[in-house]
C-alpha positions in Angstrom: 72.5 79.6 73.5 70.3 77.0 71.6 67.1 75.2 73.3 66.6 71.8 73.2 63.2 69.9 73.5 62.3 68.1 76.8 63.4 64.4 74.9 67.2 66.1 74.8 67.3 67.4 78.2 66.6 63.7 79.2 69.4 62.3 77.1 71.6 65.2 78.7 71.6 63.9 81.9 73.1 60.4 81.4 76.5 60.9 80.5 76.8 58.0 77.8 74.1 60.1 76.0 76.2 63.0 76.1 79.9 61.3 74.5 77.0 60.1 72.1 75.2 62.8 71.4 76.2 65.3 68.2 75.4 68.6 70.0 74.7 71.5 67.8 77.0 74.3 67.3 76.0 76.8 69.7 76.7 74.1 73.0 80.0 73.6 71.8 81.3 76.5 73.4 80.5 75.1 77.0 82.3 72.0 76.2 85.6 74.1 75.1 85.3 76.3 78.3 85.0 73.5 80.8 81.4 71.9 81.0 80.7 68.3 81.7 78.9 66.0 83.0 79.4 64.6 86.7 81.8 61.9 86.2 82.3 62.4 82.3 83.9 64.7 80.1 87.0 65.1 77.8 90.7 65.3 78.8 91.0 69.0 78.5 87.6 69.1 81.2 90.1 67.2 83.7 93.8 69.1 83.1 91.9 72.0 83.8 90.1 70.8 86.9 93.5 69.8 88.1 95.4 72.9 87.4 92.6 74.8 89.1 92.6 72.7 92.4 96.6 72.9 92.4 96.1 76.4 92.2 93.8 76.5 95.1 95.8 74.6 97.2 99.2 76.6 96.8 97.2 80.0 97.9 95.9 78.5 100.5 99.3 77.0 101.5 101.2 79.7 103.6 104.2 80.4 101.5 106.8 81.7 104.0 106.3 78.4 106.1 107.3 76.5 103.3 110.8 76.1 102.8 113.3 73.7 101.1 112.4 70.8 103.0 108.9 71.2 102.9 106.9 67.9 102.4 105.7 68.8 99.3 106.7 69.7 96.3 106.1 72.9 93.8 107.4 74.2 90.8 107.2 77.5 92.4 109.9 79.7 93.4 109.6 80.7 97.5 113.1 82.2 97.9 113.3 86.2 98.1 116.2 87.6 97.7 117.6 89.9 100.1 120.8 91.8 101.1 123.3 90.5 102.7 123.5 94.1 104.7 121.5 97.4 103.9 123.3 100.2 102.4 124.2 102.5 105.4 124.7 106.1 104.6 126.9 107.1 107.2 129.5 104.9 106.0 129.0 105.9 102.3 129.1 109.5 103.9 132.6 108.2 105.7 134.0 107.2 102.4 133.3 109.8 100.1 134.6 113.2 102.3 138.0 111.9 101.9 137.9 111.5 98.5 137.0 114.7 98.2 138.8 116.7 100.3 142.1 114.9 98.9 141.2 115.9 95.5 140.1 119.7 95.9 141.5 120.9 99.0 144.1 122.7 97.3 141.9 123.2 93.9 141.2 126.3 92.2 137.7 126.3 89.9 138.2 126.6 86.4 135.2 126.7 84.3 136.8 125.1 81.2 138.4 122.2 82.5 135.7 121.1 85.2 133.8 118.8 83.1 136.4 116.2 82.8 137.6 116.6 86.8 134.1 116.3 87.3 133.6 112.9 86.1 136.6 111.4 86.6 135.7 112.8 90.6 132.6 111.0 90.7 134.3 107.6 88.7 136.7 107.9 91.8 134.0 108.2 94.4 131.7 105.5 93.2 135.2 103.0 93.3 135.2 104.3 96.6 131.8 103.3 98.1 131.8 100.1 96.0 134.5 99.2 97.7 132.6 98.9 101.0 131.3 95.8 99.4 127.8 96.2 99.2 126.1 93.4 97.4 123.5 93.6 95.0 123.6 97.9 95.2 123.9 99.9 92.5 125.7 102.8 92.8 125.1 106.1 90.9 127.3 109.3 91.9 125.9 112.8 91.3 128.4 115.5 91.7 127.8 119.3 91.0 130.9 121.7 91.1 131.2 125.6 90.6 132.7 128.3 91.7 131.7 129.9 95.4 131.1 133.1 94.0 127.6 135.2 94.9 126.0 132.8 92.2 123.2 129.9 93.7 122.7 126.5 92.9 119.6 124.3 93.1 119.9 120.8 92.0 116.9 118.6 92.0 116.7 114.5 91.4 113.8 112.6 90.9 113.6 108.4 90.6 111.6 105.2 91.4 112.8 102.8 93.5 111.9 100.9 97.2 111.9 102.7 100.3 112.2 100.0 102.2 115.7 99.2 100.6 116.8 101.8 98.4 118.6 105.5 99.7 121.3 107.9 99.4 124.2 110.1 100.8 125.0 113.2 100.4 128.6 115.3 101.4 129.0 118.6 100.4 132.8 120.3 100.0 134.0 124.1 99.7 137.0 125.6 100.0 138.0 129.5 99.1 137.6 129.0 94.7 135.0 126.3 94.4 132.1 124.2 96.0 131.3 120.7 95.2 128.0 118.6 96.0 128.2 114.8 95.6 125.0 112.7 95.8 125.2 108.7 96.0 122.3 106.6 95.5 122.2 103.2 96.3 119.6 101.4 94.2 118.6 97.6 95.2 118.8 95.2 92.3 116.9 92.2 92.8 
């Protein structure tokens, strides 16, 4: 920052000096960033001061009080969206063991051909909870079939989402050839 003699720092305080005034390079910088005189200064100096106290004054308006027919008016955006109902997992639950016990009570586990039942299983069980009408979910199926021999199974899943709004059902099936595990997640898209 320069210095200026004592016969400048005079001038400086009247603000016709300043508009006057040819400051040297290194004071231009305070001009650009907002500095004026009281009373004085360029346009920029004032479209800032005014976006700064509009800014001020909508956080320390209290934004849930404010609705549509609030007496004043923002540009911002005050509505949240939010489900019509939450995604219950006893009814998914509900819906999805009759799908599944319609389409393998009777199966027998093949290991060849159980890709393609697999997924056309889980296309069937996702029509199935959508159809409970859940708005703005979306629905992702899971399902893990094999055989119900000595073997094990461990299935792990791992995702980011809202616990407030976001969750899952689960149903497992067996019969005497095969055993199958169906996850549903319902994911909240804002």
């Amino acid at each position: 920052m320069g210095s200026c003699s004592f016969g400048e720092a005079e001038r400086l305080k009247k603000p016709s000096s300043l508009e006057a005034m040819r400051l040297p390079r290194s004071w231009c910088g305070h001009l650009s960033q907002g500095w004026a005189p009281p009373g004085g200064g360029s346009e920029l100096h004032r479209s800032k001061e005014k976006r700064r106290e509009k800014a001020e004054r909508l956080s320390q308006r209290q934004r849930p009080n404010a609705g549509p027919n609030s007496s004043s008016s923002s540009a911002t955006n005050l509505y949240v969206p939010r489900a019509a109902r939450t995604f219950s997992a006893e009814e998914a639950r509900a819906a999805i063991r009759p799908v599944l016990e319609a389409r393998l009570k009777d199966a027998k586990y093949e290991p060849h051909g159980s890709a393609l039942a697999v997924v056309e299983l889980a296309e069937c069980v996702k029509k199935a909870v959508k159809a409970l009408g859940y708005e703005r979910y979306k629905i992702v199926c899971y399902l893990a079939l094999g055989a119900t021999t000595s073997s094990g199974l461990c299935c792990s899943s791992r995702a980011v989402w809202s616990p407030t709004v976001d969750t899952y059902a689960e149903v497992c099936f067996q019969n005497d050839s095969l055993f199958a595990l169906c996850l549903v997640f319902a994911v909240y898209h804002e």
